[in-house]
C-alpha positions, 0 to 999 in steps of 0.5 A, a space after each residue: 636747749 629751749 624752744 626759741 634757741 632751736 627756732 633760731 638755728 632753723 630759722 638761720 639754715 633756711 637759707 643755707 639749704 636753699 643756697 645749697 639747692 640752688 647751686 644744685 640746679 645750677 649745675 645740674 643745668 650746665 652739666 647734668 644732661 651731659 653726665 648722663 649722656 656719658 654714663 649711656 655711651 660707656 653702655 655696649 652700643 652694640 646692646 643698645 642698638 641691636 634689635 631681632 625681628 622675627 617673620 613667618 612664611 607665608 602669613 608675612 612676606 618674607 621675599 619683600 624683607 629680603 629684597 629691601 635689604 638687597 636694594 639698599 645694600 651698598 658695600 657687599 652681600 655673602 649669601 650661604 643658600 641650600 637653595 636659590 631657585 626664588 626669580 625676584 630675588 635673584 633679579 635683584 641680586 642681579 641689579 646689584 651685581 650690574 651696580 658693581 656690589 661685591 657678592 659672595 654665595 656658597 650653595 649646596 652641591 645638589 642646589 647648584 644643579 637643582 632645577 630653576 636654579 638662578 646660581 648659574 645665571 647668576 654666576 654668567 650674567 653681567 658685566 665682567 668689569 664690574 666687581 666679581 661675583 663669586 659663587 662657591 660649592 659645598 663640597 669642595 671638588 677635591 674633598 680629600 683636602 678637607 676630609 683626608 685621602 680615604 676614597 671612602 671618605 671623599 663620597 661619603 663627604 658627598 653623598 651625605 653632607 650638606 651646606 644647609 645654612 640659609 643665611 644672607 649678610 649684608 656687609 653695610 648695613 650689618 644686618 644677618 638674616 637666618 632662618 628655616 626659609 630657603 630662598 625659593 617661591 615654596 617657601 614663601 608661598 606654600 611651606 611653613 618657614 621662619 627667619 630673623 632679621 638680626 641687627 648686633 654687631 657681635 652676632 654679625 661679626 660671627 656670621 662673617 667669621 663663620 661664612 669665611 670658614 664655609 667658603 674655605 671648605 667649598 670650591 669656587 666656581 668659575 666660568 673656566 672650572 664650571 665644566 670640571 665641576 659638573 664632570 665631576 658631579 656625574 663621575 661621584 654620582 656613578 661611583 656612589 651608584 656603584 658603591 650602593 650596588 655592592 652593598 656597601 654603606 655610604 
């Protein structure tokens, strides 16, 4: 092929590639933005939209954090806490609870009646028709249910079993907060604590699952329970007393 025929051939496809071009960015321009639109939204959204923060007591202000995800909440808090004896924290859950917010806590048996603990106050505080607040013990009343009849095993589930999770979950926002932090003014203002603010949908699914469990194993406190329960706290702690008198291991 001489040099004039292949000028020729060049010459005539120019404008084919520049057609061929053309027709490209037409359509790219009607439709391209759209394709890569969908190629993000088949993406797991949870992945694209989660996001983990972490804090460090008390070079950052926890309590603060906290307290803003309590006030914006507007569906339910579950709350498990191995203690709650922190006052803003527990005003502004009370705040909630007068709105009418759903609230759920689960505490530890020796955080129930720990001193300055606000679970009490936040359990007969309040109006009664507003939504209920529940407030749950680990461990149960009867732990025999759970852990089998052995009168050996019922004070062992007592005296050496805690419900030492600090987490809050926020049902509207879908937000989990966990961490070493208990919700108390020591561990803002003197101990060296942590927590994460976790915001992904199939963590927050799990925490609720997991929070669900904690409240099948613990017993519900209620205005007409709550003298029950606290006999029952004396009558374990006299029979774990006496135990340890005749030497027996817990």
């Amino acid at each position: 092929m001489n040099i004039s025929l292949k000028k020729k051939i060049f010459l005539i496809s120019i404008p084919f590639l520049l057609l061929s071009f053309g027709i490209y960015l037409v359509f790219y321009a009607l439709y391209g933005s759209s394709v890569h639109e969908n190629s993000i939204e088949n993406v797991d959204s949870t992945i694209l939209n989660s996001s983990i923060e972490a804090f460090f007591a008390p070079d950052d202000d926890i309590r603060e954090k906290i307290i803003y995800l309590i006030d914006n909440e507007r569906e339910g808090i579950a709350c498990a806490a191995y203690r709650l004896t922190e006052k803003e924290t527990a005003k502004h859950l009370l705040q909630k609870k007068e709105e009418g917010l759903f609230i759920e806590i689960v505490c530890d048996r020796e955080g129930f009646s720990a001193p300055h603990s606000k679970l009490l106050h936040l359990l007969t505080m309040g109006n009664p028709s507003k939504k209920p607040f529940h407030l749950f013990v680990f461990p149960p009343i009867n732990p025999e249910d759970i852990y089998g009849s052995s009168k050996q095993i019922a004070i062992t589930s007592f005296s050496q079993q805690l419900m030492h999770d600090k987490i809050m979950i926020f049902r509207g926002q879908h937000v989990v907060i966990t961490g070493s932090y208990n919700f108390t003014i020591s561990a803002q203002t003197r101990n060296q604590e942590n927590v994460v603010i976790i915001r992904d949908e199939k963590i927050y699914k799990s925490y609720c699952a997991a929070f669900e469990r904690l409240k099948d194993r613990s017993t519900e406190i209620t205005m007409k329970n709550i003298s029950d329960y606290k006999t029952m706290l004396f009558t374990q702690d006299q029979e774990e007393v006496r135990f340890r008198k005749k030497g027996k291991k817990i």
